[in-house]
C-alpha positions in Angstrom: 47.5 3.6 -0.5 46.8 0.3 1.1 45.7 1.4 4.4 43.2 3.6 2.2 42.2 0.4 0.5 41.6 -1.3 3.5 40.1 1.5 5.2 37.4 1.4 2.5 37.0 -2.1 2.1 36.3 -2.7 5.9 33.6 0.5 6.1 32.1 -1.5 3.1 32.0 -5.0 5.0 30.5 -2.8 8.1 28.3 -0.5 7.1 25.0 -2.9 6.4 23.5 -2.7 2.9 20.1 -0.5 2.0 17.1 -3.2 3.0 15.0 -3.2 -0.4 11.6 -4.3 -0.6 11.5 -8.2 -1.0 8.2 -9.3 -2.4 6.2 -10.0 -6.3 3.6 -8.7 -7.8 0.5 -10.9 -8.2 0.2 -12.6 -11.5 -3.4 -11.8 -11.7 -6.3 -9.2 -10.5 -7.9 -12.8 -9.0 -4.7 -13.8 -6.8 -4.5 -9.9 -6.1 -8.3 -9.9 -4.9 -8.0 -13.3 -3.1 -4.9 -11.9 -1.4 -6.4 -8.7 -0.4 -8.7 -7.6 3.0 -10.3 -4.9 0.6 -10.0 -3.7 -2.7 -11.1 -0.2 -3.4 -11.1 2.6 -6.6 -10.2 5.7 -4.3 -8.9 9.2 -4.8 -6.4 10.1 -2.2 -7.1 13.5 0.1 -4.2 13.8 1.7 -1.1 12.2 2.6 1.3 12.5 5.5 5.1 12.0 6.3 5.3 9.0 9.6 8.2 10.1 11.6 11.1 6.9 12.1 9.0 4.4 9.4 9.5 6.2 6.1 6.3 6.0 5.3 3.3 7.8 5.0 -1.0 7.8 6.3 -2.9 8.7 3.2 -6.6 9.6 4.0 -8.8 8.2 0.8 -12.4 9.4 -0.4 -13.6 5.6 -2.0 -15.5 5.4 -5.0 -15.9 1.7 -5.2 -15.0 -1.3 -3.4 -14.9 -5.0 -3.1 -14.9 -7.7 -0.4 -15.4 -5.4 2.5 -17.6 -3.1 3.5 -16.1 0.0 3.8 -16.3 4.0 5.1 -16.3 6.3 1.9 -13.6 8.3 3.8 -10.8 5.8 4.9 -7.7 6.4 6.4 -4.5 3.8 5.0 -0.6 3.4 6.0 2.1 2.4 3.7 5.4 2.3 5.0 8.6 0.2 5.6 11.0 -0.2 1.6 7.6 -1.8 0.5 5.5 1.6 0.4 3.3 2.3 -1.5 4.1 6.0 -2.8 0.5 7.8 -3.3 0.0 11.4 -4.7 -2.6 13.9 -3.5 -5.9 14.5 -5.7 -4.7 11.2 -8.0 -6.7 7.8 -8.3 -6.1 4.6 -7.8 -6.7 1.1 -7.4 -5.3 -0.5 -4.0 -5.7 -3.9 -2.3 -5.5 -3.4 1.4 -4.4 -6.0 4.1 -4.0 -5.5 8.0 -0.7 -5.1 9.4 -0.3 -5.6 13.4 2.9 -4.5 13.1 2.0 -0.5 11.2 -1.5 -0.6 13.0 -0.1 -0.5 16.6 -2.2 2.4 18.4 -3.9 3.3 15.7 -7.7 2.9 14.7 -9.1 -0.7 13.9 -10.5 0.5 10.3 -6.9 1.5 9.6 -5.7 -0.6 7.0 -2.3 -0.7 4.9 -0.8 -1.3 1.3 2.4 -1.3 -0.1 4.5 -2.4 -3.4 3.8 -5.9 -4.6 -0.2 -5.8 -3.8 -1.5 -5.1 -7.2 -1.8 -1.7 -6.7 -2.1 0.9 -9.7 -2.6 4.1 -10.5 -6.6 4.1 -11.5 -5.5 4.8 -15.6 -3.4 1.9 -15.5 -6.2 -0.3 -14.0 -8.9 -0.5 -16.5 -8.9 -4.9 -16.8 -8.4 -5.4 -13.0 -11.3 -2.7 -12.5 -13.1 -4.9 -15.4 -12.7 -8.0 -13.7 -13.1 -7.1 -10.3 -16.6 -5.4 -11.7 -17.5 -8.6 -12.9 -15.7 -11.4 -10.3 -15.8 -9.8 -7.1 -18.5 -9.3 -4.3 -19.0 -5.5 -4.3 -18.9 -3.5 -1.0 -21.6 -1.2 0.5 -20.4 1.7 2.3 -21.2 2.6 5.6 -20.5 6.0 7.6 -17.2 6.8 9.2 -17.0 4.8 12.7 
């Protein structure tokens, strides 16, 4: 029994724990906004796995955006523990950033999100839509480069 103890107690010590995401949500749409690249009211297209990242490209049709000017079809990445987890034909409100890191040989315009950005599902977002209606520069869009 106490070389089963041990057994267990060392695989415990040496097997690493699960990484979970480290980060907080913004306190406010503002520090979200401020934060942000680009903040955008999109629905999402499509969304596929990335082999070896756990994460996923999601390629978004944008309804609305702020501080950037954006393409009205946009292609994002969310991976790593702080993705963000988006559903096909659903809406939301994301705050993009540029990652070096989840960009590498991939297209300039590519941009990423994850957990602890603000992000919401667009029924959930009606006061940071509100505000950022009222705060933020609004975007024109421009065709797909």
């Amino acid at each position: 029994m106490r070389k089963v103890i041990a057994i267990l107690v060392c695989g415990l010590v040496l097997v690493p724990p699960a990484l979970a995401c480290r980060c907080t949500e913004p306190k406010s749409t503002r520090v979200a906004y401020v934060a942000a690249q680009a903040a955008l009211v999109a629905r999402v297209l499509e969304v596929r796995a990335v082999p070896r990242t756990d994460g996923v490209t999601a390629v978004l049709l944008v309804s609305q955006a702020w501080k950037k000017d954006l393409p009205t079809h946009l292609t994002i990445v969310s991976a790593t523990t702080c993705k963000y987890d988006l559903l096909p034909n659903r809406e939301y409100l994301l705050y993009l950033a540029h990652d070096p890191k989840m960009l590498e040989g991939r297209d300039p315009e590519t941009y990423t999100t994850g957990l602890c950005l603000g992000n919401q599902p667009l029924p959930q977002s009606n006061k940071a839509v509100q505000w950022l209606q009222k705060h933020a520069r609004a975007s024109r869009f421009r065709p797909a480069s």
